[in-house]
ZASE-210795 format. One record per residue: residue in three letters; x, y, z negated of N, C-alpha, C, O, CB in turn. Coordinates in steps of 0.2 Angstrom, whole numbers, plus 2048, in hexadecimal, padded with zeros to 3 digits. Glycine has a CB too. Example, Ala and Ser with C-alpha at 12.3 -4.5 7.8 and 13.67 -1.06 7.14 Angstrom:
ALA8427E47D983E7EA7D98427F07D98477EF7D68397EA7D3 SER8407F57DD8447FB7DC8408007D98438067D88467FD7E3 
END
This chain:
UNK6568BC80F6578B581065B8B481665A8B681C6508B2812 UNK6628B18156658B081A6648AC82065E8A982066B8B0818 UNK6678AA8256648A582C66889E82966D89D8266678A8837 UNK66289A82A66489482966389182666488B827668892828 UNK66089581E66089281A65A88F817655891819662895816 UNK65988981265488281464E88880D64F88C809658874810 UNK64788681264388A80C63D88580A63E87F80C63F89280F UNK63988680863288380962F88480963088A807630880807 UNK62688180961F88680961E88A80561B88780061988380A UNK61E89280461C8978006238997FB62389A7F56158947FB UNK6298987FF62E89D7FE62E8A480262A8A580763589A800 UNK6338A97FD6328AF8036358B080563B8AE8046308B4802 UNK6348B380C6398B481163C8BB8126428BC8116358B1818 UNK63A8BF8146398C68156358CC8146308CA8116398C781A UNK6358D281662F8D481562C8D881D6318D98216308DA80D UNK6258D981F6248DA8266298E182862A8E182E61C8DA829 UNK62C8E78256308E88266378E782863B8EB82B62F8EA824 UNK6398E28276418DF82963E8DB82E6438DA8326458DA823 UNK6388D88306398D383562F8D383662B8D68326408CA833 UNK62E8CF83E6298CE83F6288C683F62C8C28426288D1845 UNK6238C583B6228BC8386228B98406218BC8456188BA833 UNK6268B183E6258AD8446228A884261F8A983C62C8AB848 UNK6238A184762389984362189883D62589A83862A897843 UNK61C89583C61C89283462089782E62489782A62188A835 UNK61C89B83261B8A382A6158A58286108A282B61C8AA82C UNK6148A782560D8AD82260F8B38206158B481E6078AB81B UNK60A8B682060A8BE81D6068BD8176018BA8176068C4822 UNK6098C180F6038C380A6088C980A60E8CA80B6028BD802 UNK6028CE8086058D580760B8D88096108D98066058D67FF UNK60B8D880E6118DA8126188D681361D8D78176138E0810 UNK6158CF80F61C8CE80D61D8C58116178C381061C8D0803 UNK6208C18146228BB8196238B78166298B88136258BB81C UNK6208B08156228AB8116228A581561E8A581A61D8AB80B UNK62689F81562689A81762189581862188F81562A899813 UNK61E89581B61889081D61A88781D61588381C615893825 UNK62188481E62388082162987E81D629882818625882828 UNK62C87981D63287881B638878820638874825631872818 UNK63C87B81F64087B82364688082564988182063D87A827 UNK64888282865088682864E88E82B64B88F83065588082F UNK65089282964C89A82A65189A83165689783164E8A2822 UNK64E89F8376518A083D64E8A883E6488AA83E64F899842 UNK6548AC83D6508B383E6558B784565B8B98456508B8836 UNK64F8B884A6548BA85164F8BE8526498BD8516568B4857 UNK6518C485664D8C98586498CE8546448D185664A8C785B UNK64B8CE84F6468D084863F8CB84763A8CD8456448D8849 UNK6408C684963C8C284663E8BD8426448BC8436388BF849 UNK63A8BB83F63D8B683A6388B083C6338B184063C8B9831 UNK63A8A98396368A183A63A89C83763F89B83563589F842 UNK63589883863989183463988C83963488A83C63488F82D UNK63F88883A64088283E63E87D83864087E833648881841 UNK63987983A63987483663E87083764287083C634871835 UNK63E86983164486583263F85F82F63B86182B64C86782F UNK64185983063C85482E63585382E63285583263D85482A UNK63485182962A85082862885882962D85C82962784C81E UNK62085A82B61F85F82C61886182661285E82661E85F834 UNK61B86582061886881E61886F81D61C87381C61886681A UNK60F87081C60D87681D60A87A81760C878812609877821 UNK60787C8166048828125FA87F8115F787D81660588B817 UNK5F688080B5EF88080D5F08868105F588A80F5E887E807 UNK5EA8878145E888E8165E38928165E28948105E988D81B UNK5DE8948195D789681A5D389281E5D588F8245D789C81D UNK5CF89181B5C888C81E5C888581E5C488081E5C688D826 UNK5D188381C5D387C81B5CC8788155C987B8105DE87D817 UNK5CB8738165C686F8105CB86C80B5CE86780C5C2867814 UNK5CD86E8055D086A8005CC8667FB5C68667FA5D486F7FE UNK5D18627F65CC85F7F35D18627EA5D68657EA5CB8577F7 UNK5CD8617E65CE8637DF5CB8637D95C68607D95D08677DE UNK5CE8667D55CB8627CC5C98697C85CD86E7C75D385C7C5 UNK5C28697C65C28707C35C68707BB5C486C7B75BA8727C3 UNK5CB8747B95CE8757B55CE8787AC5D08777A65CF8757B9 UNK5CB87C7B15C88827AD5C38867AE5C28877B45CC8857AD UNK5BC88A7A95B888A7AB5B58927A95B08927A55B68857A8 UNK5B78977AB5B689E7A85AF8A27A95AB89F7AC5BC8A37AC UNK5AE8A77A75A98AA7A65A58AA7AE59F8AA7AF5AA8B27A3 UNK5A98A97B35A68AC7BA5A98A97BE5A78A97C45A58B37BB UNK5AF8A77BD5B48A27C05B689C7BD5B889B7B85B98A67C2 UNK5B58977C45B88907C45BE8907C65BF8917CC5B488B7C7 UNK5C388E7C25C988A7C35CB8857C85CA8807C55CA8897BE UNK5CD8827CE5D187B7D15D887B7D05DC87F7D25CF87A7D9 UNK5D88767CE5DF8747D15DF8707D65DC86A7D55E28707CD UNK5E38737DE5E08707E15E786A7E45ED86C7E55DC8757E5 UNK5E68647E65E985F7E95ED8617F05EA8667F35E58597E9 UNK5F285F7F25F68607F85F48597FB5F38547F85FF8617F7 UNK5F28588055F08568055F385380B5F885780C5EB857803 UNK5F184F8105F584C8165F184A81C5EE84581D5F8846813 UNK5F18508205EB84F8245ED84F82A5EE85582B5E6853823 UNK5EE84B8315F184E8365FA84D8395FE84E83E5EF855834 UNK5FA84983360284783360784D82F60D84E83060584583C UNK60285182C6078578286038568215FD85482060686082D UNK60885781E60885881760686081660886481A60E856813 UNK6018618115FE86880F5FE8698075FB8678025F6868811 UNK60486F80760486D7FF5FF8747FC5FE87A7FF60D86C7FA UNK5FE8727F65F98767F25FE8797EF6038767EC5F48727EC UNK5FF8817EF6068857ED60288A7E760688E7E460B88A7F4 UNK5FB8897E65F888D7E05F18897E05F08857E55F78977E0 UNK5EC88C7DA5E68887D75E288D7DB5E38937DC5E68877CF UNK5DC8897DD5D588D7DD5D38907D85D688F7D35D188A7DE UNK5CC8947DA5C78987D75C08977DA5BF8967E05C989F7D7 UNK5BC8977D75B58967D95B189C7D55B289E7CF5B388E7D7 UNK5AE89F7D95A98A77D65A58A17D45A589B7D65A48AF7DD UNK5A28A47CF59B8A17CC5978A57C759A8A97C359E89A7C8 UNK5918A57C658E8A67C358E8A67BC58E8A07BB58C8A57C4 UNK58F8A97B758F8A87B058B8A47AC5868A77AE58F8AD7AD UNK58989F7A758689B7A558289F7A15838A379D5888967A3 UNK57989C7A557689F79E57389D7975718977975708A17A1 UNK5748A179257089F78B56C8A178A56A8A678E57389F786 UNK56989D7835648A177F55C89F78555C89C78A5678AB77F UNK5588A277F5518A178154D89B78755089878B5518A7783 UNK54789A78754489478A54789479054A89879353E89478A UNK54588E79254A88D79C54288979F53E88679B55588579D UNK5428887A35408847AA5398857A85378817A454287B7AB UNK53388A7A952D88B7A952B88D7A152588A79E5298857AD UNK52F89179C52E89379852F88B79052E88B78A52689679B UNK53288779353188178E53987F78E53D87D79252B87B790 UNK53888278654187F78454287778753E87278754387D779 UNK54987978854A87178C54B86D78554B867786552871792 UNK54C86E78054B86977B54486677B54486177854D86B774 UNK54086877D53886777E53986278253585D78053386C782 UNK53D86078653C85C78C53F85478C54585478A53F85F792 UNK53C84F78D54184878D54884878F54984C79353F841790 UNK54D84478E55384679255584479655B84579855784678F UNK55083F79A55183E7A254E8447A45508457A954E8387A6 UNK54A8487A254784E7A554E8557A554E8597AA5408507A1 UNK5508547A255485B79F55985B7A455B8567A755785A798 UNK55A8617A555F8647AA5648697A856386D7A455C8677AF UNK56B86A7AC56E8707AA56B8757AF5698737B557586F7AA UNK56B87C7AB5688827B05718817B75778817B656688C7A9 UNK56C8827BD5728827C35758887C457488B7C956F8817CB UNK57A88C7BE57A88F7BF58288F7C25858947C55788917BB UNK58588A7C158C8897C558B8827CA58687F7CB5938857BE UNK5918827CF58F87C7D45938777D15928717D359287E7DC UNK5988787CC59D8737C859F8767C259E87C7C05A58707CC UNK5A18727BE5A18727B65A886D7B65AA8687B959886F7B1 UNK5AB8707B25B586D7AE5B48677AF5AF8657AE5B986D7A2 UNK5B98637B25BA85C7B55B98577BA5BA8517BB5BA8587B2 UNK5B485D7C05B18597C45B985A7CB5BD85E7CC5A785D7C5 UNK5B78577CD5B98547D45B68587DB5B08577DC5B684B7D4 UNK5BA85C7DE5B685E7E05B88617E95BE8637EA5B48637DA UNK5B58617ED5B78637F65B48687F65AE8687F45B585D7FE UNK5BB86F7F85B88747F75BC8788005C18758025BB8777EF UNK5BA87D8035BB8808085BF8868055BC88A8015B688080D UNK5C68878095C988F8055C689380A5C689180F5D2891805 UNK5C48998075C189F80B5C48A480B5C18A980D5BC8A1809 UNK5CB8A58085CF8AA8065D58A68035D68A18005CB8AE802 UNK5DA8AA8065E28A78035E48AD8005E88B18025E78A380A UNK5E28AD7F85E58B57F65EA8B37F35EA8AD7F15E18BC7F1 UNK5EF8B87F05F68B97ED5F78B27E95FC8AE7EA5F58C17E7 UNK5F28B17E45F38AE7DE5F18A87DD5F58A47DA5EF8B17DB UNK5E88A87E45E88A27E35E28A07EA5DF8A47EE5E689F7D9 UNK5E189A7EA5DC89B7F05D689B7ED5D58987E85DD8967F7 UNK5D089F7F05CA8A07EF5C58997F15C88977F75C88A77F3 UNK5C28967F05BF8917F25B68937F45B38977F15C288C7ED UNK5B48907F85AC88F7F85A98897F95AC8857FB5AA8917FC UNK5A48887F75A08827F959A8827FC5958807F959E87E7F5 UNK59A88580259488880859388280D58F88381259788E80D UNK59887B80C59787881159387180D59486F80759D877815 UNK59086E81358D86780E59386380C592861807586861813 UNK59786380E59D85E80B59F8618065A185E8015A385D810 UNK59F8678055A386A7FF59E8687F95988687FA5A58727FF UNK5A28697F459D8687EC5A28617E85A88607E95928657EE UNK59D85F7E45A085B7DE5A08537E159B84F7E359A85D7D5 UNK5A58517E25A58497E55A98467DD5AD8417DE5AC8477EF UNK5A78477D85AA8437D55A88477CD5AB84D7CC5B28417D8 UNK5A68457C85A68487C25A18447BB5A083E7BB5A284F7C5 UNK59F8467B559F8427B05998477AD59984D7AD5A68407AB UNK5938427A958E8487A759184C7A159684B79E5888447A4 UNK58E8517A258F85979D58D85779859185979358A86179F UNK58785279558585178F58884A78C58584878757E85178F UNK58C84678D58E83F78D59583E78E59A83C78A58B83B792 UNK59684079459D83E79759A83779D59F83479E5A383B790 UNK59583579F59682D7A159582F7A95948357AB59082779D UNK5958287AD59682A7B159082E7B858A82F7B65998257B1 UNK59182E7BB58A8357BE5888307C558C82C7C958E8407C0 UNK5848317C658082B7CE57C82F7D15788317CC57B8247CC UNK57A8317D757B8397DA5728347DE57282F7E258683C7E2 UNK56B8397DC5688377DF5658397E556783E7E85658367DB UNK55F8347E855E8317EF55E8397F256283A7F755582C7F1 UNK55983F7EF55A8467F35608487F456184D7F855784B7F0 UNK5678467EE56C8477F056C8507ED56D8557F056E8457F7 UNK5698507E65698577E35688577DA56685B7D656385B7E7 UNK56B8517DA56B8537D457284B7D15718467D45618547D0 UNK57784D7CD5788467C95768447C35768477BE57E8467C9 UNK57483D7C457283A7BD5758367BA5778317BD56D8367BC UNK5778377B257B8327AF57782E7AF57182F7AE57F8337A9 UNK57C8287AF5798227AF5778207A557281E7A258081B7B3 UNK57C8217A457C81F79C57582379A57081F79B583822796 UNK57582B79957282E794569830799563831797577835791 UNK56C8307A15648337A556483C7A55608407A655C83079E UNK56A83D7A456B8457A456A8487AC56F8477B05748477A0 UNK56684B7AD56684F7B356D8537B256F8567AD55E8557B3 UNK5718547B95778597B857585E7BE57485A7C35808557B9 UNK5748657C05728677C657A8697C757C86C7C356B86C7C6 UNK57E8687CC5828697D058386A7D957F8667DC5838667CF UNK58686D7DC5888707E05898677E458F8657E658F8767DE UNK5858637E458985D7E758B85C7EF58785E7F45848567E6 UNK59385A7EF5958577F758F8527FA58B84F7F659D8527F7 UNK59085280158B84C80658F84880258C84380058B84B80F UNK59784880259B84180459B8407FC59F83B7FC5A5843809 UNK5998417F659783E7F15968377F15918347F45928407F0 UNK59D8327EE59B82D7EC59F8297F35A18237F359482D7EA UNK59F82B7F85A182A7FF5A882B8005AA83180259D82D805 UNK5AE8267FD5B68277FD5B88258055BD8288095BA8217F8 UNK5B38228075B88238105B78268145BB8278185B981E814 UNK5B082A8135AE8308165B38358165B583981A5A7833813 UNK5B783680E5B983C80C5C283B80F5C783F80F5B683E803 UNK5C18348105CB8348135CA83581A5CF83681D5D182B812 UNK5C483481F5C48358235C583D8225CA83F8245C1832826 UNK5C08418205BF8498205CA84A8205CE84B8255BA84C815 UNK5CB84981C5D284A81C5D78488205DC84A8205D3848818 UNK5D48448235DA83F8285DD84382F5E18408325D683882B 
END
């Protein structure tokens, strides 16, 4: 990478052999990537980025993002996650989340030995075995920024599902008084979910961000 030249967040730059990371860099596997937008400056064997204009950065570790579960695999949840504007800097999303999760269970009776077909269907529930399920809406914390993609968690009360549609319907879901379970309004479907505080609360969650 020669000096001067204009890069942006999550180009590469060098590797920590040719130079020691400066300014609005990171390290993945040994290798220096552009945190910043802006013009490569490499003096003393370091390398950095002068910004130039508006100031955008990279998500990072522990940052709060927000996103859409995409996709839904045996043991992992998919995000796509949004670039976001917090602080007078732009943060862009340069790969998708993952979420660990448990594998859904089948087969055989659920909840005290009695098929949930047994049960009315305001009673009925999904077993909690995920905290979100494909299209929900969702404030997640990165706990890890790996190679590929960032790792996400939902260990905080803000984190979890602020926006999503019942599993059995599609209609819309209304988050009750304990704040632990969503109920479609149409069908009365229990959904058990991983739910955000800030559920339902849009200016709570632009301030979170602001």
């Amino acid at each position: 990478m020669s000096g001067n030249a204009m890069v942006v967040p999550g180009e590469r730059l060098a590797t920590e052999e040719e130079f020691v990371p400066g300014d609005n860099t990171y390290v993945e596997e040994g290798v220096i990537f552009a945190s910043a937008m802006g013009s490569v400056v490499s003096e003393g064997g370091k390398i950095s980025i002068s910004q130039a204009g508006r100031s955008i950065k990279i998500i990072g570790r522990d940052m709060m993002v927000i996103g859409k579960v995409t996709e839904s695999a045996k043991s992992v949840l998919f995000v796509e996650i949004d670039s976001i504007n917090m602080q007078g800097k732009d943060y862009l999303a340069l790969k998708d989340g993952k979420i660990l999760a448990k594998p859904p269970r089948s087969g055989g009776p659920r909840f005290g030995g009695r098929d949930r077909g047994d049960a009315p269907r305001e009673a009925r529930e999904e077993t909690p075995t995920r905290p979100c399920i494909l299209g929900d809406t969702i404030i997640g914390r990165v706990q890890f920024n790996d190679k590929d993609s960032y790792q996400l968690t939902l260990d905080r009360p803000e984190t979890g599902v602020i926006s999503g549609r019942c599993s059995l319907c599609g209609g819309e879901l209304s988050c009750n008084e304990e704040r632990t379970a969503l109920i479609c309004v149409d069908c009365g479907h229990v959904n058990k979910r991983k739910i955000s505080s800030l559920y339902n609360k849009s200016e709570e969650i632009k301030r979170l961000f602001a």
